[in-house]
C-alpha positions as CSV (number, residue, x, y, z in Angstrom):
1,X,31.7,-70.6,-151.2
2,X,31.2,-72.6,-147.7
3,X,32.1,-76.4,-147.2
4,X,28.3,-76.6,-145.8
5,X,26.0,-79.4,-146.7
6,X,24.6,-79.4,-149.9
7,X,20.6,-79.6,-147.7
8,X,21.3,-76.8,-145.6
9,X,18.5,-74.2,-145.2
10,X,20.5,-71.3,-146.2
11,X,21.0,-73.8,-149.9
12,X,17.2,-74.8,-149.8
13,X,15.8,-70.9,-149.4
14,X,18.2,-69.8,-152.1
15,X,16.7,-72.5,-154.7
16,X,13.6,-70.0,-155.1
17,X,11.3,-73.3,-154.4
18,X,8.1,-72.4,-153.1
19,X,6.5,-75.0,-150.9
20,X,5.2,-77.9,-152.7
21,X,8.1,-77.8,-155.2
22,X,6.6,-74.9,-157.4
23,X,8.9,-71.8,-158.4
24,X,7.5,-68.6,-157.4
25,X,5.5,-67.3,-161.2
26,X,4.8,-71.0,-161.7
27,X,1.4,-71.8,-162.4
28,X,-0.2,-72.6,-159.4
29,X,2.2,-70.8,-157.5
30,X,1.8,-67.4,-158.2
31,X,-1.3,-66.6,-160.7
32,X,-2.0,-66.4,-164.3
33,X,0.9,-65.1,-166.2
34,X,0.0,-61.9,-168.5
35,X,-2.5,-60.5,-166.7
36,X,-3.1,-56.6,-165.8
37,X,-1.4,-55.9,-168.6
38,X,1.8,-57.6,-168.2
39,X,4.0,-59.7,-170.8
40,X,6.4,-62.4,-169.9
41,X,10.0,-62.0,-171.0
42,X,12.5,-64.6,-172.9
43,X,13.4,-65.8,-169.6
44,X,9.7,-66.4,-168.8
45,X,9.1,-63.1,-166.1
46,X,6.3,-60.7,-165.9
47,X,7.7,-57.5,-167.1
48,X,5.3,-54.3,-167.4
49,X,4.2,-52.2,-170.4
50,X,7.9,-49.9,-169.3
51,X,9.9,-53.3,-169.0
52,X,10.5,-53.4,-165.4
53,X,10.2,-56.8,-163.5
54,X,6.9,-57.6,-161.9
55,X,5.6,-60.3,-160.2
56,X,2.2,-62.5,-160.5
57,X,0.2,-60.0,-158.3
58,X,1.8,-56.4,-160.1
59,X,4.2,-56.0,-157.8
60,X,8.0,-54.9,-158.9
61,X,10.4,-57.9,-158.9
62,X,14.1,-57.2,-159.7
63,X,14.9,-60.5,-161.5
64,X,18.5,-59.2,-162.4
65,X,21.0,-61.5,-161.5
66,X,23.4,-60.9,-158.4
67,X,26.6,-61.1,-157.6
68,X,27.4,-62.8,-153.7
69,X,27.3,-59.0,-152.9
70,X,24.1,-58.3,-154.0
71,X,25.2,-55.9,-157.0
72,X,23.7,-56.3,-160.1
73,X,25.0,-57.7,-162.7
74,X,23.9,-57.7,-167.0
75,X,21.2,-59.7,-167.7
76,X,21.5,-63.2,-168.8
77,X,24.5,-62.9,-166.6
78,X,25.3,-65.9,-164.3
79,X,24.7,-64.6,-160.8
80,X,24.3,-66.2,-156.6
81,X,21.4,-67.9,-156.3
82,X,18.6,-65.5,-154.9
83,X,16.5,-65.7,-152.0
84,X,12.7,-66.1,-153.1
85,X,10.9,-62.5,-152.9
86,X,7.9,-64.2,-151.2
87,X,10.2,-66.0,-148.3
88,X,8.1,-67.2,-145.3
89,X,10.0,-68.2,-142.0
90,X,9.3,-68.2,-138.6
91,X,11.0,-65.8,-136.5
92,X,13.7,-69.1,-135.5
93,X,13.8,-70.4,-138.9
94,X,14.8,-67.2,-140.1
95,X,17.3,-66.1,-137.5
96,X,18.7,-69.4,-138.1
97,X,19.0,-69.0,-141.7
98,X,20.4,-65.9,-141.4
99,X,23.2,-66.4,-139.0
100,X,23.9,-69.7,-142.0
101,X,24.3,-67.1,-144.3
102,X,26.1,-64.5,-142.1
103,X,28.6,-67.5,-141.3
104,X,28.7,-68.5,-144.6
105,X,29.9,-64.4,-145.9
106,X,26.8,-63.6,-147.3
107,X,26.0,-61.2,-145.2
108,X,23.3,-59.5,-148.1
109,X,21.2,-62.5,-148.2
110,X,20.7,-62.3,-144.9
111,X,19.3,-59.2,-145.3
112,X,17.0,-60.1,-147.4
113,X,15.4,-63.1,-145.4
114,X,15.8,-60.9,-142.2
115,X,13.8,-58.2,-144.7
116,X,11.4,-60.7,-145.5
117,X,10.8,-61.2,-141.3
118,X,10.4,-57.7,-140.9
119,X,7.6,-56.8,-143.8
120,X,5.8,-59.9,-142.2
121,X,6.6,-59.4,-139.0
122,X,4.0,-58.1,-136.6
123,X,3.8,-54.4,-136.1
124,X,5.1,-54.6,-132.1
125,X,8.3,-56.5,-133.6
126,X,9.1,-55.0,-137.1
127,X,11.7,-52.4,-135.4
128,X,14.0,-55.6,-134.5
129,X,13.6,-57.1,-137.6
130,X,14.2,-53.8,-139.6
131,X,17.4,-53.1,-137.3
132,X,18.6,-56.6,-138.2
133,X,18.1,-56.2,-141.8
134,X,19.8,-52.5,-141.5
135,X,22.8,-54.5,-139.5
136,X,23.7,-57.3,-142.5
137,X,23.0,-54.2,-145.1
138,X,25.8,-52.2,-143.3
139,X,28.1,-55.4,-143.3
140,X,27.1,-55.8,-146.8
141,X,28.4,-52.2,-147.3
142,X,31.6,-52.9,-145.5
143,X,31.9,-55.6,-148.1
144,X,31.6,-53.4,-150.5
145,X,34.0,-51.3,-149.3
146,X,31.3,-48.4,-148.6
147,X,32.6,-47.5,-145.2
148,X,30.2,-44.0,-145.0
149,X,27.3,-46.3,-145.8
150,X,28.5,-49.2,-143.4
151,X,29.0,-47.2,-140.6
152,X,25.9,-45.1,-140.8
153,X,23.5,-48.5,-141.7
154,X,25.3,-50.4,-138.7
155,X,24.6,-47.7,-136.2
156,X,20.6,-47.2,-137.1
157,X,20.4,-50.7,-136.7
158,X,21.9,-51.1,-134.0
159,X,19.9,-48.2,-132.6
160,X,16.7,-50.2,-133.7
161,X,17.9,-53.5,-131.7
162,X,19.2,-51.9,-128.7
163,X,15.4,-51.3,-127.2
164,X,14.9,-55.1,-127.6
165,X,17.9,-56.2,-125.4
166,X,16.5,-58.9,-123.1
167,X,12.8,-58.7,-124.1
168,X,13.1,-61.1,-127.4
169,X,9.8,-61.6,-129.2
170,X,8.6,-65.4,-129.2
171,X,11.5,-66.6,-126.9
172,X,13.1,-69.8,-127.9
173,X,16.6,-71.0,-128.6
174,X,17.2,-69.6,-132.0
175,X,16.7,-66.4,-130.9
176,X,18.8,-66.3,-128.0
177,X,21.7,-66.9,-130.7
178,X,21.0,-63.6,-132.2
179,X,21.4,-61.8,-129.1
180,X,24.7,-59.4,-128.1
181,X,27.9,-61.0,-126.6
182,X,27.5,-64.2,-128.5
């Protein structure tokens, strides 16, 4: 693990805090528990009628715990801390946060908060995001040691990015860090 502050955002996003302190499936945070149809598991999650993970609204969760890699692992294992399904950012709070987590080798949580930008993302900007999210998947792959899968998830992303070269949405300084040549 990384010698960072114990406050950093990348920490802080990973506690699966929603604002105001509540956990996401808290009350107050997410819904009634139990409803349309749903149970809640030993560990206190919605599961449906076939067991799978679901969220407050229906929605499939995968509450399995993760290794730093992202791969499952048993449940009731001890895993990374997760990055909350329902992550918010702005656009610099989020490339920030990533590029924390990139630095920090964690290359597939930054997929998932850049995933996060890029389901919320506006439609004119959701091909960046998505080729972000593809490029720290195909590092998470290298990881992995999937080369095929690296390769080919690095290159669509890349492909996705490469129209936005010097027209970045919502200028600022965070996300002139994320551009090429670093």
């Amino acid at each position: 693990m990384s010698s960072r502050p114990e406050d950093s955002s990348a920490d802080q996003a990973t506690t699966g805090e929603a604002p105001g302190g509540q956990t996401p499936g808290s009350p107050g945070a997410g819904g009634p528990s139990g409803a349309g149809g749903r149970d809640r598991d030993a560990g206190g999650r919605d599961r449906d009628a076939a067991g799978r993970d679901r969220d407050a609204a229906g929605r499939a969760r995968n509450a399995r715990p993760r290794d730093a890699l992202g791969r499952p692992l048993p449940r009731g294992a001890t895993g990374d801390k997760r990055i909350p399904d329902d992550l918010a950012l702005p656009p610099t709070q989020a490339l920030q946060l990533a590029q924390e987590l990139l630095d920090s080798d964690r290359p597939f949580h930054a997929h998932e908060v850049l995933e996060a930008s890029w389901k919320s993302a506006p439609a004119a900007e959701r091909d960046l995001w998505q080729g972000l999210a593809q490029i720290a998947v195909g590092l998470t792959h290298a990881r992995r040691g999937n080369a095929h899968g690296a390769s080919a998830l690095l290159r669509r992303g890349a492909n996705r990015v490469a129209g936005w070269h010097g027209r970045w949405p919502r200028a600022s300084t965070a996300t002139a860090r994320a551009r090429p040549g670093r």
